[in-house]
N, C-alpha and C positions, 0 to 999 in steps of 0.2 A: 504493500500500500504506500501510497505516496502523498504527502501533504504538500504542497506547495504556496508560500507565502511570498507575495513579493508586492513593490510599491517604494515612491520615494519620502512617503509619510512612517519617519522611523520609529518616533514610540509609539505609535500603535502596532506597528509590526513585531516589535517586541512584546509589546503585551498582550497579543494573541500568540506569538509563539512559547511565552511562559505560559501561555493557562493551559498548552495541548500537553508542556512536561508535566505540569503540575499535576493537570489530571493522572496520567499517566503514572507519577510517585504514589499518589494514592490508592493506584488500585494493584500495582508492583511495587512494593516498599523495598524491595530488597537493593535496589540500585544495583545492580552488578550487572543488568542486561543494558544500559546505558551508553551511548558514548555520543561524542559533540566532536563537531572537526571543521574548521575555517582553513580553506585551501586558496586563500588570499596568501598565507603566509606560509603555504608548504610545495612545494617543490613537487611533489608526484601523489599517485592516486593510490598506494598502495596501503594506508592506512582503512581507506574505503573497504576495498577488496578484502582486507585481513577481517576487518569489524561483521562485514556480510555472512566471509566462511565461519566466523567463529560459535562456537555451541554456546547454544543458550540455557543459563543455569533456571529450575527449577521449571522449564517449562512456560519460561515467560515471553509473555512476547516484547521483540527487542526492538528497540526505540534508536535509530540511530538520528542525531540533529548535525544539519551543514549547511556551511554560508561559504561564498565566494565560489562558487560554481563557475563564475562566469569573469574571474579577474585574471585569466592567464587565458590565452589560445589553444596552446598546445593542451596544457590542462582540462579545457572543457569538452574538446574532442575526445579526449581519453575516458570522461567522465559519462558522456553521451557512452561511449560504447560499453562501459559497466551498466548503465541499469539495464541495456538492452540485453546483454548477457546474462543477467543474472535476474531478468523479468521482474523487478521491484514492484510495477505498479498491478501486476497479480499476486503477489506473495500476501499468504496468509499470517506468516511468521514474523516479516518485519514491517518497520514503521517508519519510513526514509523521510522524513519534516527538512524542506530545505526553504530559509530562508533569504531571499536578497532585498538587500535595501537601494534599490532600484527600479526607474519604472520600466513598465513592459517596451517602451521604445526602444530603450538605450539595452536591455536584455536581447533584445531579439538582433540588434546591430551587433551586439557582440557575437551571439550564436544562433540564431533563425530555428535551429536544428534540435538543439537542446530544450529552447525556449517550446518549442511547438509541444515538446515530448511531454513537458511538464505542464502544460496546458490542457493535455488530455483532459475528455470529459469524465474518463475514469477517475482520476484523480479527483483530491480535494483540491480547490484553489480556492483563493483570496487577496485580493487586490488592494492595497491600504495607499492611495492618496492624497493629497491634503484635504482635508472638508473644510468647506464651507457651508453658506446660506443656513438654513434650521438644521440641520444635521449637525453642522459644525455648534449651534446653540446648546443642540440636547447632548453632544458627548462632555460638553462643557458642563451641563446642569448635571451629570450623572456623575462626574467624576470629584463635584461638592459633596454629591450626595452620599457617596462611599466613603467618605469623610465626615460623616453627619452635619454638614453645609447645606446652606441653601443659598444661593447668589439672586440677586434682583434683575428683572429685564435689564436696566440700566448699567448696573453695576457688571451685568455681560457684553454688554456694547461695549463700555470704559473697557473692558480686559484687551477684548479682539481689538477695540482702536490701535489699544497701543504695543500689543504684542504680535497682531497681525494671528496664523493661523498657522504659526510652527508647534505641532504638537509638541516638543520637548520644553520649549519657551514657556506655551502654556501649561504643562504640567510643575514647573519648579514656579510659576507665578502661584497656579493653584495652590499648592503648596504650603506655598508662604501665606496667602490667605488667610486657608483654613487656621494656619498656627496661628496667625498672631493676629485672628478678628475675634474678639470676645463672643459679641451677639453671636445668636445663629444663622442668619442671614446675613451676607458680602453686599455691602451698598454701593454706590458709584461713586462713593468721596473714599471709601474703605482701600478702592483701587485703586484710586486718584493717587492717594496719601501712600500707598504702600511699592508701587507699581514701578521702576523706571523701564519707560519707551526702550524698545528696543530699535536703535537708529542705524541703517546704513551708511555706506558714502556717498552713495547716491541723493539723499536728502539734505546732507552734507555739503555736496556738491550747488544741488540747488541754493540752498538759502546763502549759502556763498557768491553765486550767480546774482542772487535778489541784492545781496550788500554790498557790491560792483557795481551797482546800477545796469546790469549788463543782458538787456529784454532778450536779444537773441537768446543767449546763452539760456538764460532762466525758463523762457518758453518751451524751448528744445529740450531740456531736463524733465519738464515737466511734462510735453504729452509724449515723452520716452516713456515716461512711468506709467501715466495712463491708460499707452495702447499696449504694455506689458502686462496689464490687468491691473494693476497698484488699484486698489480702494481708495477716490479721491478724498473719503474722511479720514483716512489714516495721513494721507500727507499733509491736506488742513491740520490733522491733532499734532503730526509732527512739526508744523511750521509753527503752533503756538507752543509749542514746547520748549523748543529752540528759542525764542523771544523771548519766553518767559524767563529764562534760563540767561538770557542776557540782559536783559533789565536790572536781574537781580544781582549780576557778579558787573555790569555797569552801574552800580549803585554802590557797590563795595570799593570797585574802583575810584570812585569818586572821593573817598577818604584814602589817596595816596598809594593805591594798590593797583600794580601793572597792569597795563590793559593785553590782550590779548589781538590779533592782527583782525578778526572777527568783529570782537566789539567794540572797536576804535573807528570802526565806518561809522557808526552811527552815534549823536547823541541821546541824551537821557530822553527828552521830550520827543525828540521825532520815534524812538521807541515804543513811546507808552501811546503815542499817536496809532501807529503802526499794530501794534497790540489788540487795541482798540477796535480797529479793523476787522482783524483775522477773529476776534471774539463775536463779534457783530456776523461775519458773516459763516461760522459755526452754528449761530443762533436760529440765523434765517433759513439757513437749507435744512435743517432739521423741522422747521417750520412749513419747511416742503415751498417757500416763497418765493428761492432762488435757485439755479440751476450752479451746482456747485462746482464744476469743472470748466462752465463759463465764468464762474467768480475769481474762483483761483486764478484764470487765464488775467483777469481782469484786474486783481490786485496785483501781479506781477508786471504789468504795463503802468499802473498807477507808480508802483514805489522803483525798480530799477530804472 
């Protein structure tokens, strides 16, 4: 039998390939039929081969788990001609779980051949990723919930604003949460207050763009991102993030403390000006009043 996990969404893919061991320990405590093999880091296939022929003690059925199938050429031709040899995805005895943390594109570019085998419809497969839209909402409310949290519509917007929809991101956000919010319910100032954005170079790049006065440039950055799929409220929360974050260490600075190449473009006032703006127009597209990717466009022509 053959399990087959794969997807560029990595902690989910790990945490469905821990609950198939887990199961697994629990109904085999003996651990001795077990073994795990990452052939990103090994040279040839013959630990495969030995684990297949080797006797299984008490009659259990033997669980073998393996990653990198697919990170060597020579290796995964070789790898292709083992299960065909040794018919994995008919065997009643074993349990071949192979995981890749890669999507089925970039899988099949590597090996077409491999990739198809483990695709069978005999086989288990599962495809992990990134979520978005309500799905992405409920793995987020479920993952409170097994932490006995409850998170608020709001206070799930605030997360994905600013974490975007890296499930490992979000899970050490979650995390951190659950620990250190008293109430039971995670509010949207809970995230506010606990949360730091997780920022590219790319938005880096932009608001650097915007502080040069430099429209080409800053436009270009911008519906880079957009036609990349970038969520234009993630880059609105990122651009008041950044401002806010300058206001505040141009305020420190103002008591004789170096300015930075950043926040030396701009004064105190034209700042809080600027601030001002990007608040207002957070406000309004939530509001549904304004079209927010024409806003964006439009405050980068006002202030560069």
């Amino acid at each position: 039998m053959i399990i087959f996990l794969y997807g560029s969404d990595g902690y989910r893919l790990k945490q469905n390939r821990d609950r198939v061991e887990d199961s697994y320990r629990k109904k085999y405590q003996s651990g001795l039929n077990i073994f795990n093999f990452d052939f990103s880091d090994k040279e040839n296939t013959s630990v495969l081969e030995d684990a297949l022929k080797s006797v299984s003690f008490f009659n259990e059925l033997k669980l073998i788990t393996g990653s990198g199938f697919f990170a060597n050429k020579n290796l995964s031709a070789e790898l292709l001609g083992i299960l065909r040899k040794h018919e994995i995805a008919d065997s009643k005895d074993i349990v071949l779980l192979i995981s890749e943390n890669m999507s089925g594109k970039d899988l099949s570019e590597k090996n077409s051949k491999l990739f198809d085998l483990l695709l069978n419809k005999e086989n288990t497969v599962k495809s992990f990723e990134p979520l978005t839209g309500s799905k992405l909402h409920d793995w987020i409310e479920n993952e409170f919930q097994t932490r006995g949290k409850h998170i608020s519509p709001e206070g799930k917007n605030k997360l994905i604003e600013l974490t975007g929809n890296d499930s490992w991101q979000l899970m050490n956000e979650v995390e951190k949460l659950a620990n250190y919010t008293k109430q039971e319910e995670v509010g949207e100032k809970d995230v506010t207050n606990l949360i730091v954005p997780k920022i590219d170079m790319n938005i880096f790049d932009l608001i650097d763009a915007i502080a040069a006065r430099d429209k080409v440039l800053a436009l270009g950055l911008l519906y880079k991102e957009l036609w990349t799929g970038r969520d234009p409220y993630y880059i609105l929360s990122m651009i008041v993030y950044q401002f806010r974050n300058i206001i505040t260490v141009k305020d420190i600075a103002s008591r004789n403390v170096p300015l930075n190449s950043l926040i030396s473009k701009f004064d105190t006032q034209e700042l809080v000006k600027i601030y001002g703006k990007l608040l207002e127009m957070d406000t309004r597209s939530k509001q549904g009043t304004v079209n927010l990717e024409d806003s964006l466009s439009k405050f980068i022509l006002t202030i560069a």
